[in-house]
C-alpha positions as CSV (number, residue, x, y, z in Angstrom):
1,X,62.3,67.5,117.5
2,X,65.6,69.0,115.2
3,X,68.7,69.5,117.0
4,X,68.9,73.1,117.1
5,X,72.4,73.4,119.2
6,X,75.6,74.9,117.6
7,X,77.4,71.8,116.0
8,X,80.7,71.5,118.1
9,X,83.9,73.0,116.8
10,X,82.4,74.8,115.1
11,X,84.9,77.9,115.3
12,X,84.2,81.5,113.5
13,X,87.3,83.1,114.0
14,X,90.0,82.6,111.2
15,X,93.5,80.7,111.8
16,X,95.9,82.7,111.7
17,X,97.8,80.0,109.1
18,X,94.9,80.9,106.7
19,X,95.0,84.8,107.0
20,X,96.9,86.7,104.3
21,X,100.0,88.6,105.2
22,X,98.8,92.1,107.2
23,X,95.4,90.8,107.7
24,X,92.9,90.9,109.7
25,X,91.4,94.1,108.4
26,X,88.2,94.9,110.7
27,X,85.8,96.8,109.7
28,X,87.1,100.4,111.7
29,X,90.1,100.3,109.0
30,X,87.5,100.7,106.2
31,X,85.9,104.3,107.1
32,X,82.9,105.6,105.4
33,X,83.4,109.3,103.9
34,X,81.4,110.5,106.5
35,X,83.6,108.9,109.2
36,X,86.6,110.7,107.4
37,X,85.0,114.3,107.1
38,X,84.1,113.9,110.5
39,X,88.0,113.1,111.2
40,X,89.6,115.4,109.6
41,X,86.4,118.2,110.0
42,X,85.2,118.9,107.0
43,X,82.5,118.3,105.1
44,X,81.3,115.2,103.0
45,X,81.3,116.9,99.8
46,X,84.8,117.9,100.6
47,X,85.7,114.0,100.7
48,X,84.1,113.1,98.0
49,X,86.3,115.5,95.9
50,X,89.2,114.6,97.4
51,X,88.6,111.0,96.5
52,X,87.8,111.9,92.9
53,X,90.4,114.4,92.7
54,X,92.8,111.1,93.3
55,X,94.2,113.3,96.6
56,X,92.2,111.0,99.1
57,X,92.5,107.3,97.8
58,X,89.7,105.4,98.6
59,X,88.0,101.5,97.7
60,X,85.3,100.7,96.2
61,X,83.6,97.8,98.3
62,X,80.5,96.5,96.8
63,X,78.7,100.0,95.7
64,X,80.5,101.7,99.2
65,X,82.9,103.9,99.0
66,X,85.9,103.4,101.3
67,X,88.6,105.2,103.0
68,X,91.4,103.1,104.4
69,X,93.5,104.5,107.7
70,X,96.4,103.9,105.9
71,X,94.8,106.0,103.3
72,X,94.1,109.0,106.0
73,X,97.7,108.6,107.7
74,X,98.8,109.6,104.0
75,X,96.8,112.4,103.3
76,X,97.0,113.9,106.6
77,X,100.9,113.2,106.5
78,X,101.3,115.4,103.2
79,X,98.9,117.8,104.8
80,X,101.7,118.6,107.4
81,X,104.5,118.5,104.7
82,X,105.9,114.9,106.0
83,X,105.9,112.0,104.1
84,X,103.9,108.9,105.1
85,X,106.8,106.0,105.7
């Protein structure tokens, strides 16, 4: 019969020596436009031509279109007249 326990050490979680500077991202920073309407309460189609107007910038992960919350902090800091710092 296989051996079907976890080999040991075997560790999932990244070293922080390996990580990039400002990393982890999880996946709450990347929001989906519907997360982001729902933020900021407006509608999707709203978003999405906000994003292609270049007002809202977004990713592009795979096919998915992503909103980062540094991305919102921005926006919603020029909304209000204050710059993002």
């Amino acid at each position: 019969m296989p051996d079907t326990s976890a080999p040991s050490g075997d560790n999932h979680e990244l070293s922080s020596t390996t990580e990039p500077a400002g990393w982890p991202i999880t996946p709450v920073d990347l929001l989906r436009p519907e997360d982001v309407a729902h933020r900021l309460q407006i509608g999707r189609t709203k978003v999405y031509d906000l994003i292609r107007s270049g007002t809202l910038r977004s990713v592009k992960v795979g096919g998915c279109r992503r909103v980062t919350l540094a991305a919102l902090a921005e926006f919603i800091a020029r909304l209000d007249g204050r710059s993002a710092a």
